[in-house]
DRENPA-3360 file (N, C-alpha, C; in nm, 2 decimals, always signed):
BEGIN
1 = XXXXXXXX = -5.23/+0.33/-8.23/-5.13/+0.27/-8.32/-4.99/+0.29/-8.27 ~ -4.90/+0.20/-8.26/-4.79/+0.16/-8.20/-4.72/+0.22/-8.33 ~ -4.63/+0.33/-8.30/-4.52/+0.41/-8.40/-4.40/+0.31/-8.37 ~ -4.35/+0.23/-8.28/-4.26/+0.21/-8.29/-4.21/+0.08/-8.36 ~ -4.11/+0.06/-8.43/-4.05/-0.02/-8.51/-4.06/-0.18/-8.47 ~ -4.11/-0.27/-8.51/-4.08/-0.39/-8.47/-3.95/-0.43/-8.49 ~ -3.83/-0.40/-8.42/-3.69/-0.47/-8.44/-3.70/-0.63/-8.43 ~ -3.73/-0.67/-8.35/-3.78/-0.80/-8.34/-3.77/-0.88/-8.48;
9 = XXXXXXXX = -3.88/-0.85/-8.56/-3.92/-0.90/-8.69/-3.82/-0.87/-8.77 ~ -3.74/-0.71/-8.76/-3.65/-0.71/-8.84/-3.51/-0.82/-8.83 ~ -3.49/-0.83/-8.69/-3.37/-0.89/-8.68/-3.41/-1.04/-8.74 ~ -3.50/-1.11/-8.68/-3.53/-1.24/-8.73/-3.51/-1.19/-8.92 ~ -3.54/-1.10/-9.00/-3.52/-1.07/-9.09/-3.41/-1.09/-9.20 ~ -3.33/-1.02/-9.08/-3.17/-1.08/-9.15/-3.10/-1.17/-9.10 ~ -3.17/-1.25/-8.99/-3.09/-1.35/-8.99/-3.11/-1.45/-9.09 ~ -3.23/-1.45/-9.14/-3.28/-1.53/-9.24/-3.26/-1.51/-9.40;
17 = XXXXXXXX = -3.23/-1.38/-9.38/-3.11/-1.40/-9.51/-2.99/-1.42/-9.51 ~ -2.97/-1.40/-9.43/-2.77/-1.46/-9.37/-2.82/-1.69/-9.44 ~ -2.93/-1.71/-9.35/-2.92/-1.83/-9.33/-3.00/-1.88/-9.50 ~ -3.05/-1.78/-9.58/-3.06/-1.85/-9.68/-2.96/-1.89/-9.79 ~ -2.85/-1.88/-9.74/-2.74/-1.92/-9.81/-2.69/-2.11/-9.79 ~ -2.72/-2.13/-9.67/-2.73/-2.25/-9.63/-2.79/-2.35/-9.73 ~ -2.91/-2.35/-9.81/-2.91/-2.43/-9.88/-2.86/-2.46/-10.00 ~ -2.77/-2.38/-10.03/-2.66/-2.40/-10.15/-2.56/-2.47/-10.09;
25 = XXXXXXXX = -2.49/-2.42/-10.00/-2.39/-2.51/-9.92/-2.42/-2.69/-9.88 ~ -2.58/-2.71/-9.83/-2.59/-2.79/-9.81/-2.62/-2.90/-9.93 ~ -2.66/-2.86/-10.07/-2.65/-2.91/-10.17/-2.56/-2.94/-10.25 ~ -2.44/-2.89/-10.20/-2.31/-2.88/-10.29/-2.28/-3.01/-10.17 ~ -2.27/-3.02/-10.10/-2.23/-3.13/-9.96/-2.29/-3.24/-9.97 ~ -2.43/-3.26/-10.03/-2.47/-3.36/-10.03/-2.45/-3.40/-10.25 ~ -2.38/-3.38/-10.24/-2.36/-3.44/-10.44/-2.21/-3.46/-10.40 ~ -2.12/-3.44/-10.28/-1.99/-3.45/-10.31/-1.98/-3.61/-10.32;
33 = XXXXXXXX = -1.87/-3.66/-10.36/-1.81/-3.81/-10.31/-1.74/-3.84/-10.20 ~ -1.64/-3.97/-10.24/-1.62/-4.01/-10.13/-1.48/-4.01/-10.16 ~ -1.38/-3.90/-10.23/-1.25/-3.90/-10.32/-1.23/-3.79/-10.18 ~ -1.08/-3.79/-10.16/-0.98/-3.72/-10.11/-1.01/-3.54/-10.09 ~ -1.07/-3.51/-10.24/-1.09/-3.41/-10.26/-1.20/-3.34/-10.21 ~ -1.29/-3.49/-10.25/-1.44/-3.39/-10.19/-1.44/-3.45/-10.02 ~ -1.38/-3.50/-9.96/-1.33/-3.48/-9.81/-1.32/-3.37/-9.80 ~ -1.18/-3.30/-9.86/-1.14/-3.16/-9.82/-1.23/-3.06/-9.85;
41 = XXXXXXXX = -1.36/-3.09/-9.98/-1.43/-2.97/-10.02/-1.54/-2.96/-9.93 ~ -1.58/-3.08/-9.84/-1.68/-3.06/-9.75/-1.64/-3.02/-9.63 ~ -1.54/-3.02/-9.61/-1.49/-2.95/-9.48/-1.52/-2.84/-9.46 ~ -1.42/-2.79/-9.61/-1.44/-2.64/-9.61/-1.59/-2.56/-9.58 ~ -1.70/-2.60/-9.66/-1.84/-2.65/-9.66/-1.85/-2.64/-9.55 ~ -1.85/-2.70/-9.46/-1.92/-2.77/-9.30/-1.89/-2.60/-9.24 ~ -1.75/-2.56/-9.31/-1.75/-2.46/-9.22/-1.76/-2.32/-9.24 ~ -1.81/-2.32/-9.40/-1.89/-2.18/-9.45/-2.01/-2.19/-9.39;
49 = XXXXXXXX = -2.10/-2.33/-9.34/-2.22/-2.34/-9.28/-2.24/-2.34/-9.17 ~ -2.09/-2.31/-9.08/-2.09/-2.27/-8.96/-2.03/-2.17/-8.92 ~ -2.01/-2.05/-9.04/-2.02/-1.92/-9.06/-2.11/-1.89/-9.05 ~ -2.21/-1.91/-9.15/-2.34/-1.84/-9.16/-2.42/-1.91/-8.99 ~ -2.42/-2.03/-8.99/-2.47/-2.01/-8.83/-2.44/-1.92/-8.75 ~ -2.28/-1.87/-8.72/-2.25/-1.76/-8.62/-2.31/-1.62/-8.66 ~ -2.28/-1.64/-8.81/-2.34/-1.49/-8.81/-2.47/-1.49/-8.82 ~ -2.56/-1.57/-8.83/-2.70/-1.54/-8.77/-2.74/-1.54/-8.60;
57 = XXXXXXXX = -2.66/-1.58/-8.55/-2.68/-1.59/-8.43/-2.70/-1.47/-8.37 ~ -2.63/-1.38/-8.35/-2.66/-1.23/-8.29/-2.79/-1.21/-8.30 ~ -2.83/-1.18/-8.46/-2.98/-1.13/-8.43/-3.08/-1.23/-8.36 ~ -3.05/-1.31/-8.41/-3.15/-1.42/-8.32/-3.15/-1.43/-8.18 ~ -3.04/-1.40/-8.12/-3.04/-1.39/-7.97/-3.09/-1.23/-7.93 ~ -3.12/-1.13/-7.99/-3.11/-1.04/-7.99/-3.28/-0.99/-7.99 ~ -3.33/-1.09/-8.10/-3.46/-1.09/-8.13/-3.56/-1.18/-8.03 ~ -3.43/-1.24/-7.99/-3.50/-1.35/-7.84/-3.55/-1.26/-7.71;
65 = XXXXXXXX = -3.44/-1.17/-7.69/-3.44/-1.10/-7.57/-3.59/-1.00/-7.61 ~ -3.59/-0.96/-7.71/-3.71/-0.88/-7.76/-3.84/-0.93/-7.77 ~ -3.85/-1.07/-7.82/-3.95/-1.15/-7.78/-3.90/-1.30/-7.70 ~ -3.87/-1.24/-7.55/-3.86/-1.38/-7.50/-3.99/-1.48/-7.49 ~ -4.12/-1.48/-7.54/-4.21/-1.58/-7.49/-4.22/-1.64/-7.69 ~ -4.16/-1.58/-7.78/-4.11/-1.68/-7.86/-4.04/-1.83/-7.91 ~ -4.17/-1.94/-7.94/-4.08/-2.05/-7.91/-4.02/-2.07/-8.02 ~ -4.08/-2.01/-8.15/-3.99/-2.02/-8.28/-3.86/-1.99/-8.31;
73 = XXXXXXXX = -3.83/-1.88/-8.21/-3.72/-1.85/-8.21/-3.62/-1.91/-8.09 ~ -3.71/-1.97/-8.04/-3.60/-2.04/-7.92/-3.60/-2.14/-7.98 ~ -3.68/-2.26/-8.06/-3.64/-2.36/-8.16/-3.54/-2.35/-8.20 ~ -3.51/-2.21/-8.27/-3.40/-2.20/-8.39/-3.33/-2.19/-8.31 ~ -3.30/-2.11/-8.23/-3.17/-2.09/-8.14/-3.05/-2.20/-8.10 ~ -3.19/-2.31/-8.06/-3.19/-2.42/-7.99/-3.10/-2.52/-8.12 ~ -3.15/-2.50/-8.24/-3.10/-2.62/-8.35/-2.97/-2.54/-8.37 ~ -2.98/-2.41/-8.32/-2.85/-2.32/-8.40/-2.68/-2.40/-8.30;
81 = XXXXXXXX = -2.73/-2.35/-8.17/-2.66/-2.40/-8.06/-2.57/-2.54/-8.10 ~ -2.67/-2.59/-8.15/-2.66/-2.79/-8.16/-2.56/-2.84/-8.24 ~ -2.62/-2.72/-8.35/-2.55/-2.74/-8.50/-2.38/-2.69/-8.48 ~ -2.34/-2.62/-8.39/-2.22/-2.55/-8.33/-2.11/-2.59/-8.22 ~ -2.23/-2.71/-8.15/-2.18/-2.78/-8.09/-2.16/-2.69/-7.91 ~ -2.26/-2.60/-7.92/-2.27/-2.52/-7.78/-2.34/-2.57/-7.70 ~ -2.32/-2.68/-7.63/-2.39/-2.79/-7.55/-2.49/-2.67/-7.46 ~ -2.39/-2.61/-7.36/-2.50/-2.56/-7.27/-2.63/-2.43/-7.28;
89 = XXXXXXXX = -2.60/-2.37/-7.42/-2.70/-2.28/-7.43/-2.79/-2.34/-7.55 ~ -2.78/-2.46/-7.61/-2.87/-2.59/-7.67/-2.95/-2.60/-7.52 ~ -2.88/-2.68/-7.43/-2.95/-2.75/-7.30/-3.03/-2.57/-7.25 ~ -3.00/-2.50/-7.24/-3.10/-2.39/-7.17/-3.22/-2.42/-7.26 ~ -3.21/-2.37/-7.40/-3.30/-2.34/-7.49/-3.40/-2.47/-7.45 ~ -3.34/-2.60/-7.45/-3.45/-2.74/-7.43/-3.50/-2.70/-7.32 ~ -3.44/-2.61/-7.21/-3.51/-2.62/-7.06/-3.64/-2.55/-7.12 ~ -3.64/-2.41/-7.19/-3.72/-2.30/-7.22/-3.85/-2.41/-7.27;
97 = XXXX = -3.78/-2.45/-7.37/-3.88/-2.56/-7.47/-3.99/-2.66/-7.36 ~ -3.93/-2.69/-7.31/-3.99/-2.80/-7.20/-4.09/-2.77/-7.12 ~ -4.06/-2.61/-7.06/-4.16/-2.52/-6.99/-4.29/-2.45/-7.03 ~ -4.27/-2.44/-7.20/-4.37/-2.40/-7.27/-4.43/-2.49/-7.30;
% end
């Protein structure tokens, strides 16, 4: 029996609580309109949800290095990157993807 701690699991752990905040955000964004206001309120929005992407990111890359032959987590990495607009560690993650 392996005594030692799956960090791995953990870290994927909290990043996924970091990231379950995301669908509140994304439902308040998708009921706004098309008024001045809710312009400015989805901004703001866009970029509480690109908070919680940075701050999941750590563990996730963290939890990558721990299980690199993980594609689930190179998926997420991969959408995380995208969503952030970090072209070239999106394009690695598709290389990873492509190999497996």
């Amino acid at each position: 029996m392996n005594s030692i701690p799956d960090y791995a699991e953990a870290l994927i752990n909290k990043a996924q609580l970091i990231l379950d905040g995301e669908r509140t955000i994304i439902d308040e964004m998708n009921s706004l309109g098309t008024s001045n206001a809710d312009y400015d309120r989805y901004d703001v929005l866009k970029e509480e949800k690109n908070k919680l992407y940075s701050d999941a990111l750590p563990y996730l890359e963290s939890a990558s290095r721990l299980r690199p032959d993980s594609m689930d987590i190179v998926r997420t990495l991969k959408g995380i990157y995208g969503l952030l607009s970090m072209d070239a560690k999106e394009k690695e993650m598709g290389l990873i993807l492509d190999q497996n």
